[in-house]
C-alpha positions as CSV (number, residue, x, y, z in Angstrom):
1,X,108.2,56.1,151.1
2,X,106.5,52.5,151.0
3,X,108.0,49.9,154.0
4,X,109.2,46.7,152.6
5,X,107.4,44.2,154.5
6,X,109.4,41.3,152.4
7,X,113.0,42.2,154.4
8,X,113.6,39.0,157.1
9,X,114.1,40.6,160.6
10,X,116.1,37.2,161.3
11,X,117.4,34.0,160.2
12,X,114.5,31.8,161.1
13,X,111.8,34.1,159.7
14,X,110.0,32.0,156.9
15,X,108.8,33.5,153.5
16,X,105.8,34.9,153.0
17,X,102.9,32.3,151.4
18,X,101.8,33.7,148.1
19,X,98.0,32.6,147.0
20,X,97.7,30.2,143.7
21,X,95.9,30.6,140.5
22,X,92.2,32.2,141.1
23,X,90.9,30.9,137.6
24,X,91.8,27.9,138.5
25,X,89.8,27.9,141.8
26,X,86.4,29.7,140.4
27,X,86.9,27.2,137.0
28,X,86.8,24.4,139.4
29,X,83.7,25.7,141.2
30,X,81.9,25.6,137.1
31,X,82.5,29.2,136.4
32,X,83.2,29.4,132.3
33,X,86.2,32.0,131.9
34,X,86.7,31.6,127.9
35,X,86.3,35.1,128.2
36,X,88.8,38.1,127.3
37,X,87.6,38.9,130.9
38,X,89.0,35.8,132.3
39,X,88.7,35.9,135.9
40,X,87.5,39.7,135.4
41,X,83.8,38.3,134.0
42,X,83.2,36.6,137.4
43,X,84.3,40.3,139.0
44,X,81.0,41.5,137.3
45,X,78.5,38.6,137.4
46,X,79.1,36.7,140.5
47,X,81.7,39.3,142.9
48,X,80.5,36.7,146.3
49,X,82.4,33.8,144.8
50,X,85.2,36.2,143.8
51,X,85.1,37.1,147.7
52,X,84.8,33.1,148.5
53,X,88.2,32.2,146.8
54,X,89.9,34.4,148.3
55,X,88.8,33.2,151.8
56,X,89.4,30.1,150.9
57,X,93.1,30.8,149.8
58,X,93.5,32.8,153.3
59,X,92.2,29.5,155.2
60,X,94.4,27.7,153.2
61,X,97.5,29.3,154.6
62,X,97.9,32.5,152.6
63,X,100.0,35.5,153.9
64,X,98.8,37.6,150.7
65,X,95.8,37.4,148.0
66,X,96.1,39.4,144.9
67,X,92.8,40.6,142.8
68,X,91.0,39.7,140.5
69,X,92.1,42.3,137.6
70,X,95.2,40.5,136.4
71,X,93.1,41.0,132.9
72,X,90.9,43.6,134.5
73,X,91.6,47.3,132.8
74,X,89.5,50.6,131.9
75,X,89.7,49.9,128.2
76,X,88.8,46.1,128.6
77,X,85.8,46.5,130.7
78,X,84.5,49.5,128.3
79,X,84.6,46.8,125.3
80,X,82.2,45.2,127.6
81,X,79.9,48.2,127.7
82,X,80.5,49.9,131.3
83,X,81.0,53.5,130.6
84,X,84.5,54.4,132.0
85,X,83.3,55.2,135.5
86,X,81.6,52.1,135.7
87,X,84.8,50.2,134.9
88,X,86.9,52.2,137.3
89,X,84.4,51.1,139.9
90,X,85.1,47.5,139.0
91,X,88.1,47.8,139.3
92,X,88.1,49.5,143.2
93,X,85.4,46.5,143.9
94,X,88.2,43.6,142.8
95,X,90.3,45.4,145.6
96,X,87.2,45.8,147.7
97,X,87.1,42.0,147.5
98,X,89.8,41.1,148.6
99,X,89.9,43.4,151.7
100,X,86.8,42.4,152.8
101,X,87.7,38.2,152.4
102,X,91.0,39.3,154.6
103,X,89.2,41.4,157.1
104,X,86.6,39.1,157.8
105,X,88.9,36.2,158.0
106,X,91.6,38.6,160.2
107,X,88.9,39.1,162.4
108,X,88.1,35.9,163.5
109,X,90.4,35.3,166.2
110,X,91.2,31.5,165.8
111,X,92.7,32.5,162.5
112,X,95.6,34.9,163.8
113,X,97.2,32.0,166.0
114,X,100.9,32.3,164.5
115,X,100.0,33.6,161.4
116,X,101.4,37.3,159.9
117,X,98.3,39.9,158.9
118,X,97.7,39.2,155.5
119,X,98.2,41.8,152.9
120,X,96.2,42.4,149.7
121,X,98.2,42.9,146.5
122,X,96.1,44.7,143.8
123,X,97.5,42.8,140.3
124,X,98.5,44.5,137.4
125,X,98.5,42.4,134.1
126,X,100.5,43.3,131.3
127,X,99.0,44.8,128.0
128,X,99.2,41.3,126.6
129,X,96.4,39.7,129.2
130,X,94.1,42.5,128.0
131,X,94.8,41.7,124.1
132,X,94.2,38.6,125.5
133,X,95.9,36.8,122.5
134,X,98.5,35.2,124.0
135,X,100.9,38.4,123.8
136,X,101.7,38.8,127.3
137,X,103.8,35.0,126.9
138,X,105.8,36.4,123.5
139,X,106.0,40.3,124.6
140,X,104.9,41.5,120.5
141,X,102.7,44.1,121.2
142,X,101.0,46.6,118.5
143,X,102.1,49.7,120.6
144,X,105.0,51.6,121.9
145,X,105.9,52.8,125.0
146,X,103.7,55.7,124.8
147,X,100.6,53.0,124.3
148,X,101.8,51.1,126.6
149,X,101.9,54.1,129.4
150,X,98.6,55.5,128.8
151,X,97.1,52.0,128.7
152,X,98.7,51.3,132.1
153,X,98.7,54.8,133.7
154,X,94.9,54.4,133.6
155,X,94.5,51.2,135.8
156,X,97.7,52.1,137.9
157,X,96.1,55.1,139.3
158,X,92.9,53.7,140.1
159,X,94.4,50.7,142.4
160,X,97.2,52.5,143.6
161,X,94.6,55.1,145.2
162,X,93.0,51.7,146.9
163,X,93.2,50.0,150.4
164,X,95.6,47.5,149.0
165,X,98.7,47.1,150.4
166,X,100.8,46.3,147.2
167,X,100.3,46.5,143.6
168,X,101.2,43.3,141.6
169,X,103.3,43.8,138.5
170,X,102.6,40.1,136.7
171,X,103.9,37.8,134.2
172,X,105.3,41.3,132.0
173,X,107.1,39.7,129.4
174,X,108.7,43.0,127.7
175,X,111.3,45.4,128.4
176,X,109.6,47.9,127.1
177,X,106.6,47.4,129.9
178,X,109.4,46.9,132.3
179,X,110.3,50.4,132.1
180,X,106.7,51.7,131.4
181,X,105.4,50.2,134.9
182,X,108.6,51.5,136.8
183,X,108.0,54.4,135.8
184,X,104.5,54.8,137.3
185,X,105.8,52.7,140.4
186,X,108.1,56.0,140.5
187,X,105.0,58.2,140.5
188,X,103.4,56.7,143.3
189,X,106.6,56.2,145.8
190,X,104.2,55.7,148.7
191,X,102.7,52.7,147.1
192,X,104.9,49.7,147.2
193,X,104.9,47.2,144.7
194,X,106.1,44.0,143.2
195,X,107.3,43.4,139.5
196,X,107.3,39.3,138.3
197,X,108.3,38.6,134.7
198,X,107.2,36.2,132.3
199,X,110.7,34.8,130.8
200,X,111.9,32.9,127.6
201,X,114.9,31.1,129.4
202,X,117.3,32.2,133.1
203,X,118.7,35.4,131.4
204,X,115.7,36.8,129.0
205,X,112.5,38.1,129.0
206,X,110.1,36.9,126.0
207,X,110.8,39.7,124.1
208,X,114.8,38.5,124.7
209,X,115.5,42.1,126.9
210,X,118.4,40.4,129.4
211,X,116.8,39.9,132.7
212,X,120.4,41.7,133.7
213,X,119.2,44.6,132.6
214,X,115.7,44.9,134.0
215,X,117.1,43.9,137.1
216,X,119.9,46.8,137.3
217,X,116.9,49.1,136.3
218,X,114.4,47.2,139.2
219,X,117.3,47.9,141.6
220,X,116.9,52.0,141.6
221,X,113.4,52.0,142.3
222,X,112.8,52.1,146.2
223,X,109.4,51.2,146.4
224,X,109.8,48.0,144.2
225,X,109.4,45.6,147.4
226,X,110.0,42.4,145.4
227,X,111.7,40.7,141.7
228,X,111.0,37.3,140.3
229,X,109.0,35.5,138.0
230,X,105.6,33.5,137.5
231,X,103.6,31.6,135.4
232,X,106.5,29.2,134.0
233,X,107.2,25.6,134.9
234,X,108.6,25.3,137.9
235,X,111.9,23.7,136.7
236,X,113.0,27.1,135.3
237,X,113.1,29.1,138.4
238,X,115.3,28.0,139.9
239,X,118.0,29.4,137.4
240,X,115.9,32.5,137.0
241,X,116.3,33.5,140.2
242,X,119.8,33.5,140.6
243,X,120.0,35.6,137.5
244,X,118.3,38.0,139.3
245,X,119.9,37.8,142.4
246,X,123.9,38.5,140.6
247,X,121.9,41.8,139.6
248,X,119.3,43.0,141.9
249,X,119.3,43.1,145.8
250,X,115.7,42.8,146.0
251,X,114.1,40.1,148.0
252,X,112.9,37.6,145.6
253,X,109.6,36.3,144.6
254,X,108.7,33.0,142.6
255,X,105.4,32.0,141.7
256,X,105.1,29.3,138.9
257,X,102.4,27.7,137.6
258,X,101.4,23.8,138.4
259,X,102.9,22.6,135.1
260,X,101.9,21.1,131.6
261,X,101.3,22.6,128.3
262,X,99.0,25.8,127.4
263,X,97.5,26.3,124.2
264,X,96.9,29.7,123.7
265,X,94.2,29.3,120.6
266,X,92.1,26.7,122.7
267,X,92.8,28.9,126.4
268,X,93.4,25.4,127.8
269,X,95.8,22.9,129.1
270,X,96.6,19.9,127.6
271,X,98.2,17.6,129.5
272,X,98.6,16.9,133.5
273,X,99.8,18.8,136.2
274,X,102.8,18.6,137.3
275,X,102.4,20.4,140.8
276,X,105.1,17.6,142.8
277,X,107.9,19.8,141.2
278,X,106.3,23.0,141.8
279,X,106.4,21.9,145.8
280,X,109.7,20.2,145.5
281,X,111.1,22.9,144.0
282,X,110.2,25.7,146.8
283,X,112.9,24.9,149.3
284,X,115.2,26.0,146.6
285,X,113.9,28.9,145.6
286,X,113.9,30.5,149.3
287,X,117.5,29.6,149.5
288,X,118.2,31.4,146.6
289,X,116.7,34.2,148.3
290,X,112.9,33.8,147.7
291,X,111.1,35.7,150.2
292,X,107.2,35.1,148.6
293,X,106.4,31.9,147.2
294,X,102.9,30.8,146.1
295,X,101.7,29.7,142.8
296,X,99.9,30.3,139.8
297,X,97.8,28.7,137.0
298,X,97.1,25.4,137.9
299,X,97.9,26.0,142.0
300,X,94.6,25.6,144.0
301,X,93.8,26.1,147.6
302,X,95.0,22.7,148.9
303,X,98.0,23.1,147.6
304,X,99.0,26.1,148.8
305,X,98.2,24.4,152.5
306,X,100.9,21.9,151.3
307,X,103.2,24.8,150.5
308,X,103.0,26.5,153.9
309,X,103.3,23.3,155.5
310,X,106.7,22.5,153.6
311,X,108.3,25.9,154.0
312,X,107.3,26.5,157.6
313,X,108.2,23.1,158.9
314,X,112.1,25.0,159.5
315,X,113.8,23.0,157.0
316,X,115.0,26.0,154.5
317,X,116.6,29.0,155.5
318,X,116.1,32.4,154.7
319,X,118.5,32.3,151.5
320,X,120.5,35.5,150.6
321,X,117.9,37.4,150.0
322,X,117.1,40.7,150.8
């Protein structure tokens, strides 16, 4: 059975630093991701600077990284042409990646003064990334739960038969998908994992499934290391969280993006960040029992030194987490 390496082993142990958004770091280094790919299409043309962001993230005061096939699947990269070996290959390289960013930065002894080995969490979009039509923020999908699995299935037992340490359930807005991916997280009880939901408000998912009832459901699966939510302002966790926590004895993990609006048609963000209450709000969130904290869209490499520096400096606790 999969170790939870989220558990505190006392009360002055800090949370674990999450990465931030990886689009945003290879869009800010010129790389054009209007793609259905996203992050995926820099996986197959450029995998060094893939590699680079990732170090970069670990220098920056990460404890994990997580892949670059959030909106990586079999089915998306065939649309691309690769036969389906060739996409299961990309899909072991994304993992590849990242091991070899944390290795090589691991190994460098300078770089383990105080710091916990890093782990590498292999993400796992939800069906609505590879649509890539906005879907995974409403939770309407074409398919059923037998779509859903097979579509899923496919990519889950490629990465879970990888190096990486977790496997990142992310921004799943649907019940439905919920149930689908806990299921295969059943399937492979050696492989831990996290699940982090996309939510409409503190007690729904998009699709309006109570968060109640996915976290009763979360609870009975033992290698689900982790609960939370990401890629919503950072003003709604908060209440998110404690939703969770009256249903789900999980440690917690919050990961919101830097703030502003997303237009969906357009793939871009139309007005500032907002990342002051993305930090402000961290303190918060670990009391509430927050054990991983990082960010998402929007969340770049400095600030994620910013977050480390903030939760580490001993002024939160370790919250009731866990």
């Amino acid at each position: 059975m999969a170790q939870n390496p989220f558990l505190p082993t006392s009360a002055q142990d800090p949370p674990w630093i999450l990465d931030g958004g990886l689009a945003t770091t290879l869009e800010s280094r010129g790389f054009d991701l209007d793609d259905p790919l996203w992050s995926a299409r820099v996986l197959l043309e450029d995998p060094a600077a893939i590699r680079a962001a990732h170090r970069d993230f670990l220098a920056a005061g990460a404890d994990i990284v997580t892949t670059a096939s959030y909106q990586a699947s079999v089915e998306g990269f065939q649309a691309r042409g690769l036969s389906r070996h060739e996409a299961a290959a990309a899909l072991r390289r994304s993992v590849e990646l990242a091991l070899e960013a944390r290795d090589g930065f691991w190994s460098e002894a300078a770089n383990r003064d105080g710091r916990r080995s890093p782990l590498v969490a292999a993400s796992v979009g939800p069906y609505g990334a590879f649509l890539a039509d906005g879907s995974e923020y409403t939770g309407r999908y074409p398919v059923g739960p037998d779509g859903l699995r097979e579509f899923h299935r496919a990519r889950w037992r490629i990465l879970a038969d990888t190096a990486a340490e977790l496997l990142a359930c992310e921004t799943i807005p649907s019940g439905v998908e919920v149930h689908v991916l806990l299921g295969l997280m059943e399937e492979t009880p050696s492989k831990a994992a996290w699940l982090s939901l996309s939510c409409d408000d503190a007690t729904h998912l998009r699709d309006r499934t109570p968060i109640a009832e996915v976290a009763r459901r979360a609870d009975t699966v033992p290698n689900l290391v982790a609960i939370g939510a990401n890629c919503t302002d950072a003003h709604a966790i908060a209440p998110i969280l404690r939703e969770l926590r009256r249903h789900s004895s999980k440690p917690l993990i919050a990961y919101p993006n830097g703030g502003g609006d997303y237009a969906v048609d357009t793939r871009s963000w139309g007005s500032p960040a907002a990342t002051e209450e993305w930090l402000a709000g961290a303190p918060a969130w670990v009391e509430i029992g927050a054990r991983v904290v990082g960010g998402c869209c929007r969340i770049d490499p400095a600030r994620i030194t910013t977050l480390r520096h903030r939760l580490n400096s001993g002024a939160t606790g370790t919250g009731t987490g866990g």
